[in-house]
C-alpha positions in Angstrom: 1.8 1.6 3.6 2.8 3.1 6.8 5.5 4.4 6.4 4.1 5.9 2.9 1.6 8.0 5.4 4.1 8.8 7.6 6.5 10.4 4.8 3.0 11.8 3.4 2.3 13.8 6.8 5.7 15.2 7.9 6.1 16.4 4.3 2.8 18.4 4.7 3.9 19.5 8.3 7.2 20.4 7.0 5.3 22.2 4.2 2.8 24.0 6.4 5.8 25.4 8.6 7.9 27.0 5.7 4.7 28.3 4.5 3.6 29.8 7.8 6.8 31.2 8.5 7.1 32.8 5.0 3.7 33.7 4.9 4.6 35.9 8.8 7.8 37.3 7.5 6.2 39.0 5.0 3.4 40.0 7.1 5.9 41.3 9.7 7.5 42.9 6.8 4.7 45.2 5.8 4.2 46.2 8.8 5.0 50.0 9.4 8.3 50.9 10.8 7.1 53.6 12.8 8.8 56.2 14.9 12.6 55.7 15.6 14.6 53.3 17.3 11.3 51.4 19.1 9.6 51.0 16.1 12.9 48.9 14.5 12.9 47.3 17.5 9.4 45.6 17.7 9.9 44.6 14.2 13.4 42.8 15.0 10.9 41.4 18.0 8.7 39.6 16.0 11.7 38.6 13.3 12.8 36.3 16.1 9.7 35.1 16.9 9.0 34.0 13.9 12.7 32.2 13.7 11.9 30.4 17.1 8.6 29.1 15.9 10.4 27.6 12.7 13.2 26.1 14.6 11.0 24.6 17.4 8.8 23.2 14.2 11.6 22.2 12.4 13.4 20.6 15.5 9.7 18.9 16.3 9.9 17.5 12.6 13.2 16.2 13.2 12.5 14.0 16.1 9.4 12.4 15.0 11.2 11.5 11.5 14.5 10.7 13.5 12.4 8.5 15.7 9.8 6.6 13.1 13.7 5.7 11.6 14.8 4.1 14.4 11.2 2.4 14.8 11.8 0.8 11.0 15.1 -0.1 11.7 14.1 -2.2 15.0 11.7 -3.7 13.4 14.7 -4.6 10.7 16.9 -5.6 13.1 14.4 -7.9 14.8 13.6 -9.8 11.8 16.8 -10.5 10.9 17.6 -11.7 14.6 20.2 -8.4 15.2 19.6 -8.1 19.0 21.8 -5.8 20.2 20.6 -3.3 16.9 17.1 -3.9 17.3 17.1 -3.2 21.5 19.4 0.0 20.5 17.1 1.5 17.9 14.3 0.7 19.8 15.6 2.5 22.7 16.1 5.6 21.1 12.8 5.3 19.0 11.6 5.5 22.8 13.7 8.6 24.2 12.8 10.9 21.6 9.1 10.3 21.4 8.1 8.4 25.0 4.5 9.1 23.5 4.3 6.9 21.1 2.9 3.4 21.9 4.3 1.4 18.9 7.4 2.5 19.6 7.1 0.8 23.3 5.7 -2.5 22.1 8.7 -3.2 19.6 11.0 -2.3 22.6 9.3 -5.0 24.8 9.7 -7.3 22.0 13.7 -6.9 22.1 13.7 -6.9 25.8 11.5 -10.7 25.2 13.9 -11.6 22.7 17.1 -10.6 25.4 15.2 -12.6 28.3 14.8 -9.1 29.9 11.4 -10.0 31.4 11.7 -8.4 34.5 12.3 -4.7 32.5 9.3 -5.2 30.5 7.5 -5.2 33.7 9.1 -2.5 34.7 7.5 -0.8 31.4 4.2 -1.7 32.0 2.9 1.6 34.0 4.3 3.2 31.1 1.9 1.2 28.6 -0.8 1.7 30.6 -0.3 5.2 30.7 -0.3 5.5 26.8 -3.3 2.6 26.2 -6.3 5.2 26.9 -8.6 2.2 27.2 -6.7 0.6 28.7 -3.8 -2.5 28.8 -4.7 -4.8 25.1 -4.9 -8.4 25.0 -1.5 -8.7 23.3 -0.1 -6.3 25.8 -1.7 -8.3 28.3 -0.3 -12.0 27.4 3.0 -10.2 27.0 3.2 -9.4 30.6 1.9 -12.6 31.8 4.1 -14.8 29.8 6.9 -12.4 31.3 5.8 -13.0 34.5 5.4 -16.8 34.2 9.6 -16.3 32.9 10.2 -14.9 36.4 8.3 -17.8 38.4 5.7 -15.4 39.1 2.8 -18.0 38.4 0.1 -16.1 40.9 0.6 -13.2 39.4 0.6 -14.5 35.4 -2.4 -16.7 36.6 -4.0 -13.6 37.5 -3.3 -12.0 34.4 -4.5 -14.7 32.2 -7.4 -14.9 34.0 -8.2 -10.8 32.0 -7.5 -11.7 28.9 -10.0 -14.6 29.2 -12.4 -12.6 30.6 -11.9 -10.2 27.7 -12.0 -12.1 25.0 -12.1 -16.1 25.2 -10.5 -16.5 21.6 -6.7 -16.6 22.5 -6.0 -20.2 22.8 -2.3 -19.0 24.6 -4.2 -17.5 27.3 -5.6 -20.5 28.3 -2.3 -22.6 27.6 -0.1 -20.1 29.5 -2.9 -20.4 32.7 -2.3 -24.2 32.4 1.5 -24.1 32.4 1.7 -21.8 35.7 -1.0 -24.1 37.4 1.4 -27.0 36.5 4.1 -25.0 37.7 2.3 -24.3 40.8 2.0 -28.1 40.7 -1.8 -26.8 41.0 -2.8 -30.1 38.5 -6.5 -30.4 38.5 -6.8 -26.7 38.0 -4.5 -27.1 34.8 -6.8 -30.2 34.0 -9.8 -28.1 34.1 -8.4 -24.6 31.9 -6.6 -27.1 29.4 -9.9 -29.2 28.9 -11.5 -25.6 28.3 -9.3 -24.2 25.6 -9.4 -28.0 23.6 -12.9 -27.9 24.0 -13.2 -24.8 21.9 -9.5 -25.7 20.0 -8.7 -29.2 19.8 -5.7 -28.7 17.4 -4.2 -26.8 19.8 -1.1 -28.6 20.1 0.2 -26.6 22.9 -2.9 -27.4 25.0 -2.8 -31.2 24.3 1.1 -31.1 25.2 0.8 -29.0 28.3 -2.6 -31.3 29.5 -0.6 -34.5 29.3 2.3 -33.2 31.0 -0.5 -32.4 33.9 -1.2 -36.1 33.5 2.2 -37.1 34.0 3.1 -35.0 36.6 0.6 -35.6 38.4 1.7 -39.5 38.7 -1.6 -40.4 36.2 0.5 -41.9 33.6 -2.2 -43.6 31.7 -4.5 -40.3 30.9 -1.3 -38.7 29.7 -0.9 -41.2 27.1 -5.0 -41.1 26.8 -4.7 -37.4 25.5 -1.8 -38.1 22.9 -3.3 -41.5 22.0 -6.8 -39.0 21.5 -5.2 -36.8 18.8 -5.3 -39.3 16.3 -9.0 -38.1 15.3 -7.7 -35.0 14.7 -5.8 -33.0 11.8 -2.4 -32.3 13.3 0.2 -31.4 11.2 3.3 -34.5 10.7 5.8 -32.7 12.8 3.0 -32.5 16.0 2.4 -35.9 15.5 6.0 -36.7 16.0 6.2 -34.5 19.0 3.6 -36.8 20.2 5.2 -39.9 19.7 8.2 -38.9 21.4 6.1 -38.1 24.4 4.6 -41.2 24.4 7.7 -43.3 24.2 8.8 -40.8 27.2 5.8 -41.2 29.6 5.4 -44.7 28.4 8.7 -45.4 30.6 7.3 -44.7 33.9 4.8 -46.7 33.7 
């Protein structure tokens, strides 16, 4: 569908500059010759001004539909796990329209997909520049799970904490908080933003994982085992509940 609209709008601007042009050649055409050389001459004037117009429009036709290819064919490339394509035709999407938003997100996703997490925050004036109201969620969580990548748990924390405040309904928000809190060995503060986000989600299989593991690291071996033995009363799908048992068997160990 979107690239129907696209190949539907270029058409009509493509169509709208051979008309205009056309349309001002025969204008400039009717136009009196007037007296002499001078006259000739300010017709020959506007005959290349009208060319310049067209080939600016043509050449601003070009890069748009040169760049919304390169756009499709990341997006190609990334679904069939071509990483070196996918960053490349990303990158150019990029150079030839730096305006274009889309065309930075599916760039950060190669740069993810690479482990390039310190460039995407390296992008991330540019993303704000372009997101007139400013950074969205998914933009957000983006840089925060990059930043968590690098180590940087204050900072990820910190980011996090937005997207919560923005909208409470991204359970990986709340999971991502947890995991740099654990890293920060910060437990009870996991404890507390895990027992939030299963409060509201309690399938969320990354939350129960990520609480346990607070448990555990935090030398209470017998709650850890408490949450996994807990998910029994809930519907979790056979390949969770595996995951859980091999936890289990794991913490079970130390104790």
């Amino acid at each position: 569908m979107e690239a129907a609209h696209f190949v539907f709008w270029e058409a009509l601007e493509a169509v709208a500059l051979v008309f205009f042009s056309l349309l001002t050649l025969k204008v400039i055409g009717g136009l009196p010759s007037g007296a002499g050389r001078r006259g000739a001459l300010i017709k020959a004037s506007l005959y290349a001004a009208v060319l310049v117009v067209a080939l600016m429009g043509a050449r601003f036709i070009g890069y748009d539909t040169a760049a919304e290819v390169y756009f499709w064919s990341a997006q190609r490339n990334i679904t069939h796990r071509q990483l070196v394509l996918a960053y490349s035709n990303a990158l150019r999407a990029v150079d030839l329209r730096p305006a274009k938003l889309a065309y930075w997100r599916v760039l950060e996703q190669t740069k993810i997909m690479g482990q390039q997490y310190a460039s995407v925050l390296q992008d991330e004036p540019a993303l704000r520049a372009l997101s007139s109201g400013g950074l969205s969620v998914s933009d957000l969580l983006t840089f925060a799970a990059c930043q968590y990548s690098l180590g940087r748990y204050g900072q990820a924390i910190a980011t996090t904490k937005q997207v919560i405040q923005r909208d409470r309904s991204y359970p990986y928000a709340y999971v991502l908080q947890g995991m740099a809190d654990i890293a920060s060995q910060n437990f009870s503060g996991a404890e507390k933003i895990l027992l939030t986000v299963l409060g509201m989600f309690p399938t969320e299989r990354d939350a129960v994982e990520q609480l346990a593991q607070a448990y555990y690291l935090g030398g209470d071996v017998p709650r850890a085992l408490a949450v996994l033995g807990a998910t029994a009363h809930y519907p979790f799908s056979p390949q969770s509940r595996q995951r859980f048992e091999e936890l289990k068997a794991l913490y079970a160990q130390a104790k």
